[in-house]
C-alpha positions as CSV (number, residue, x, y, z in Angstrom):
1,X,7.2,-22.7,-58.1
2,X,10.9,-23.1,-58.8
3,X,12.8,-19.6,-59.3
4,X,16.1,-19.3,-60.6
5,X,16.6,-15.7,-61.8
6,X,17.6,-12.2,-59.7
7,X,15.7,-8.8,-60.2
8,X,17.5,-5.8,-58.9
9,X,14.7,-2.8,-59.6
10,X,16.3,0.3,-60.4
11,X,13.7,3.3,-60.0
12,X,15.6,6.6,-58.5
13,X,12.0,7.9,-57.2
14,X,11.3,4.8,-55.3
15,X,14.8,4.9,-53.5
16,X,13.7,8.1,-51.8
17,X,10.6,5.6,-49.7
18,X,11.3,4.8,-46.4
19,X,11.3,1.5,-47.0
20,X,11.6,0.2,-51.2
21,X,13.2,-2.8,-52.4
22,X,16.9,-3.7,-53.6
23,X,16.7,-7.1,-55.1
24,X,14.8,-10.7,-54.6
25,X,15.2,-13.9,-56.6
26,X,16.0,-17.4,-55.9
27,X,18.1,-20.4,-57.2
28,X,18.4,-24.2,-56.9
29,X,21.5,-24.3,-56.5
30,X,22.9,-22.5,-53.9
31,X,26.5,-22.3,-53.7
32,X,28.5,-21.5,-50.4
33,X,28.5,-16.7,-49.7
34,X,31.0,-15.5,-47.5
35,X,30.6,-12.0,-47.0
36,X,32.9,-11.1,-44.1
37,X,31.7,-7.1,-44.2
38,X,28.5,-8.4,-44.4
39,X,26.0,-7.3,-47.7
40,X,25.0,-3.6,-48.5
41,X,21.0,-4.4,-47.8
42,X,18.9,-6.3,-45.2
43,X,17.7,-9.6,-46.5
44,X,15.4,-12.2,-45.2
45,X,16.1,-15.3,-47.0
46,X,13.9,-18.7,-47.4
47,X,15.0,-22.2,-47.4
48,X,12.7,-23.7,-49.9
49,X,13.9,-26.9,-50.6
50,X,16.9,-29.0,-48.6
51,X,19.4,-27.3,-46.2
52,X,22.3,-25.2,-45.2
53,X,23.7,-23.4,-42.4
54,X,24.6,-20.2,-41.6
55,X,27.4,-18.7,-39.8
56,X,28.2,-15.5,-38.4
57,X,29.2,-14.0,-34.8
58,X,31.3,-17.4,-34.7
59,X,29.2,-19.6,-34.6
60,X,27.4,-21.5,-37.1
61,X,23.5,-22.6,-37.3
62,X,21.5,-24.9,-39.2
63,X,19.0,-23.8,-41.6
64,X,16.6,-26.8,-42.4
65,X,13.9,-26.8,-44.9
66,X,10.8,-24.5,-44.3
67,X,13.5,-22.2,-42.3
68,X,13.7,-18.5,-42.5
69,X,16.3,-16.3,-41.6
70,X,17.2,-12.5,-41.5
71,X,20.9,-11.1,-42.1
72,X,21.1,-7.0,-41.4
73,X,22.8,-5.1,-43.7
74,X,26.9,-4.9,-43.1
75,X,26.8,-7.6,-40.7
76,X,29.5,-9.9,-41.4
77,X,28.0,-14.0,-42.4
78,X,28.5,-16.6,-44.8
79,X,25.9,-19.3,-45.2
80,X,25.7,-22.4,-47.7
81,X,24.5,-25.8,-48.7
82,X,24.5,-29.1,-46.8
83,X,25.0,-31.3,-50.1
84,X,25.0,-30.5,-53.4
85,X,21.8,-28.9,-53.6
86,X,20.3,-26.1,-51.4
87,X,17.0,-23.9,-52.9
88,X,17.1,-20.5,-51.9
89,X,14.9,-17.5,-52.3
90,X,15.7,-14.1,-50.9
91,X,14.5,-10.5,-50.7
92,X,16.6,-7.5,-49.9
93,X,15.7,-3.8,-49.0
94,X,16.6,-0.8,-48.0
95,X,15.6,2.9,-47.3
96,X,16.0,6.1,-45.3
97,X,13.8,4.3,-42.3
98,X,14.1,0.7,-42.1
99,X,17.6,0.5,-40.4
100,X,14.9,2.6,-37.3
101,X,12.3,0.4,-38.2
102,X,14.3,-2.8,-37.7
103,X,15.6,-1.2,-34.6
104,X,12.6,-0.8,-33.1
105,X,11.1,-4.6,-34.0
106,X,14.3,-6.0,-32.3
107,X,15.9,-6.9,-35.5
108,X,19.4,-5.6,-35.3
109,X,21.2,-9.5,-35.7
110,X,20.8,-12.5,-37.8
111,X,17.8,-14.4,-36.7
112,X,17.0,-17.9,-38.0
113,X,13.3,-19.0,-37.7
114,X,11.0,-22.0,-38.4
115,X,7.5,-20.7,-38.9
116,X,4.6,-23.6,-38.1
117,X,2.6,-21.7,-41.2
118,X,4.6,-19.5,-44.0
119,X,1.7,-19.5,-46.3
120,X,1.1,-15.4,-45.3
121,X,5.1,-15.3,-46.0
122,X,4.8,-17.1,-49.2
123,X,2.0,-15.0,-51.1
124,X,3.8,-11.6,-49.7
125,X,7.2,-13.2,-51.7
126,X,5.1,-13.9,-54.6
127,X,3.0,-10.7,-54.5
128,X,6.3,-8.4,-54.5
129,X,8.0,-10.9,-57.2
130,X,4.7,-10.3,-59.2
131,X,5.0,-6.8,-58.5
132,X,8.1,-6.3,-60.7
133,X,6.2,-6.8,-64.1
134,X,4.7,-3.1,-63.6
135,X,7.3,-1.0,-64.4
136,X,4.7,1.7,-63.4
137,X,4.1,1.3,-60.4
138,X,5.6,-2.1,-58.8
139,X,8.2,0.0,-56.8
140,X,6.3,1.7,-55.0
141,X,3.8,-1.3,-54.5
142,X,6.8,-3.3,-53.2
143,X,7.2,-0.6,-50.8
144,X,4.1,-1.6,-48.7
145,X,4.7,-4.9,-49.1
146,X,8.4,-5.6,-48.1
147,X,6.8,-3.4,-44.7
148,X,4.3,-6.4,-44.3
149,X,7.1,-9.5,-45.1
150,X,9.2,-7.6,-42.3
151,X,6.3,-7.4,-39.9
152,X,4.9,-11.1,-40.7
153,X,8.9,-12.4,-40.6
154,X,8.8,-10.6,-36.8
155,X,5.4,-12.4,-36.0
156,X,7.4,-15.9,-36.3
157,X,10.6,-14.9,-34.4
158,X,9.8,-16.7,-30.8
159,X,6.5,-17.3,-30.0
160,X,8.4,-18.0,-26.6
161,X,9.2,-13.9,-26.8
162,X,5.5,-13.2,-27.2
163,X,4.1,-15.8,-24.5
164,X,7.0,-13.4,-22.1
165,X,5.5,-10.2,-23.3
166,X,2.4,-11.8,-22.6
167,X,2.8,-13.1,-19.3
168,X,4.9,-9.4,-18.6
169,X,1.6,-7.4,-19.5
170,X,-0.2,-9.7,-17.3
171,X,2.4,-8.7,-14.5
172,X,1.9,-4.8,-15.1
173,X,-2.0,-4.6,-15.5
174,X,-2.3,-4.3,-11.6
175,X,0.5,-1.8,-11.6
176,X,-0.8,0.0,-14.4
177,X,-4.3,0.7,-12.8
178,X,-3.1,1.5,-9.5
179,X,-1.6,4.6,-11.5
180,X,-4.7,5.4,-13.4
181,X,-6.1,5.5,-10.0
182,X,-3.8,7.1,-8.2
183,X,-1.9,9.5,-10.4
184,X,-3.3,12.5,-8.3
185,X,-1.0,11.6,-5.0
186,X,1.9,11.3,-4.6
187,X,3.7,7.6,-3.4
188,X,6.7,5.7,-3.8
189,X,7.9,3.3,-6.8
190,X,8.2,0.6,-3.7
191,X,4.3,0.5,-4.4
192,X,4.1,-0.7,-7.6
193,X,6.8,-3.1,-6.9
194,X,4.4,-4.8,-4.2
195,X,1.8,-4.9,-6.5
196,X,3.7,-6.5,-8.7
197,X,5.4,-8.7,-6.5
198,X,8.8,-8.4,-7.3
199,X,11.8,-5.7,-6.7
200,X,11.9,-2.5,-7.8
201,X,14.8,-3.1,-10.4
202,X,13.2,-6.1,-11.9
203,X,9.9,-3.6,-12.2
204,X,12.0,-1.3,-14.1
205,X,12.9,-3.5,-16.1
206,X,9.8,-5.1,-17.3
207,X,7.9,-1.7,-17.4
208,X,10.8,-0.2,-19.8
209,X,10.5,-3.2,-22.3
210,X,6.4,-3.7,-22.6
211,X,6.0,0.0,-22.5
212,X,9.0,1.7,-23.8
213,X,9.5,4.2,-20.9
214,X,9.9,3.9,-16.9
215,X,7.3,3.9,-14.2
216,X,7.5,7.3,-13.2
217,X,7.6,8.7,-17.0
218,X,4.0,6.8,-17.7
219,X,3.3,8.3,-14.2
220,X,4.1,11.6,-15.7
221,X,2.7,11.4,-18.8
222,X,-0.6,10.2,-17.4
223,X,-0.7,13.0,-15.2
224,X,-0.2,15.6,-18.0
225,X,-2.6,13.8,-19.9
226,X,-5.2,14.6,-17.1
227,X,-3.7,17.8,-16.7
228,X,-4.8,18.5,-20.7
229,X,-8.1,17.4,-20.0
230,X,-9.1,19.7,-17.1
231,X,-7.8,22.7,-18.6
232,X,-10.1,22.2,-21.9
233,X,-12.8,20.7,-19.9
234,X,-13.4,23.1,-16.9
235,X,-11.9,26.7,-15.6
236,X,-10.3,25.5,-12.8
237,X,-7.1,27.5,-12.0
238,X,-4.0,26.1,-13.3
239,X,-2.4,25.6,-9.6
240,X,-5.2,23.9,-8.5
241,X,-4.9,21.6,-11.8
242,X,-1.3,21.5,-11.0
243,X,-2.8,19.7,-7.5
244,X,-5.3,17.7,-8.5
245,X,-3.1,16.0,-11.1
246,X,-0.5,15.3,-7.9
247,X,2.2,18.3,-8.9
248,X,3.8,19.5,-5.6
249,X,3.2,23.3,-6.8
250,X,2.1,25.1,-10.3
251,X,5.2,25.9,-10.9
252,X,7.0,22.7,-11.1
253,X,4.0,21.5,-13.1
254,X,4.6,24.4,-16.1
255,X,8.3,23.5,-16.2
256,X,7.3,19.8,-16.6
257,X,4.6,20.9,-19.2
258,X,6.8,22.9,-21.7
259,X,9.3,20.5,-21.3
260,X,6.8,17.6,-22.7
261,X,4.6,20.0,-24.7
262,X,6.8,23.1,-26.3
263,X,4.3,25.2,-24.5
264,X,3.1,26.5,-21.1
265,X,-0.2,25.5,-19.5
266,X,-1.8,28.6,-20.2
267,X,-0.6,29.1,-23.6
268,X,-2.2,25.4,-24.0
269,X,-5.3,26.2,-22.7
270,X,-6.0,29.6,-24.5
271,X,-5.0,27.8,-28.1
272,X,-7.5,24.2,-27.3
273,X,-10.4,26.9,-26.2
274,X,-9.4,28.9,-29.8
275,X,-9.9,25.9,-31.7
276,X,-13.1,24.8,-29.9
């Protein structure tokens, strides 16, 4: 299906979604866009048919046909044909939580991919192009969907990245259960280093990307989430919880405790027993 028009939805209520859509179309004809402060929306753009590059951070990439490629909002690019002709189709979004959503998916630069299979790309285009013909509700349907093109576009971006974060969770399964195990003593990051096999740096490292915290904060939190349990489950005394879940004294375990929870131990255990 060839497309050669632009919709830009205009519905006030649907701007206030965290995530709601700006624009999408497509043309045939492609001409060369410099926008050297970037464009006011995110955009994932489609090469349907020939080819073009695309330029930005000096440096200028090819875009072949099938090719895919994301441009944040205000980042500076241009991008245009190879040839006469280049067929384009594009989407572009915004609201109050995608710049934090994007963040969090990695997606903070241009990226240029070459999925083996767009087909799920292609019917989410055509489902939120669809979508504009209800001027009832095809905002806030395009909502949901622009969430799932962003999340299938991230799917494709290096299926190198995700054989790493593979082989990374590999790495840290020993490490992790050797806390599960042991969260009531107390020992030395150096440990889980030698489980891991590798330094104690290069642990930090691949614990903090695969699980979005350090060793000894999933040590922490594990032990508080043990902590929880006994003081619903049992009547043990909150020093000797403080113990068992390998806190050096009761004290240092209720300052840790507020500071994660807002609340003190006891305060935690007389409101769980209220609501039970």
């Amino acid at each position: 299906m060839k497309i050669n028009r632009n919709i830009y939805p205009y519905n006030i209520e649907a701007r206030k979604l965290p995530v709601h859509l700006t624009g999408i179309g497509g043309t045939e004809w492609q001409k060369l866009t410099v926008r050297p402060e970037g464009y006011q929306w995110h955009q994932i753009l489609y090469s349907a048919d020939k080819k073009g590059t695309l330029t930005y951070d000096n440096a200028t990439y090819n875009v072949g046909e099938g090719a895919y490629f994301f441009l944040p909002a205000d980042y500076p690019h241009e991008y245009g044909p190879v040839g006469d002709m280049w067929e384009v189709r594009w989407v572009a979004f915004d609201g109050y939580a995608v710049s934090h959503i994007l963040s969090l998916l990695g997606m903070t630069k241009p990226i240029i991919i070459m999925p083996e299979d767009n087909g799920a790309l292609e019917k989410l285009f055509d489902k939120i192009y669809s979508a504009q013909s209800d001027r009832l509700y095809g905002d806030f349907v395009c909502s949901g969907l622009i969430y799932d093109y962003i999340i299938e576009f991230r799917r494709h971006i290096d299926d190198r990245l995700n054989k790493s974060r593979s082989e990374r969770s590999l790495l840290l399964t020993g490490v992790l259960e050797y806390i599960d195990s042991n969260f009531g003593t107390d020992f030395p990051m150096t440990d889980l280093a030698e489980i891991a096999g590798i330094t104690p740096q290069h642990l930090c490292r691949i614990f903090k990307d695969a699980m979005n915290m350090r060793p000894n904060e999933y040590l922490t939190k594990r032990r508080l989430q043990e902590a929880k349990r006994l003081m619903i489950k049992s009547d043990m005394p909150i020093s000797e919880i403080a113990a068992a879940c390998g806190f050096p004294n009761a004290g240092y375990f209720s300052t840790v405790f507020k500071k994660h929870e807002d609340i003190t131990p006891a305060e935690y255990r007389s409101r769980s027993r209220i609501k039970k």
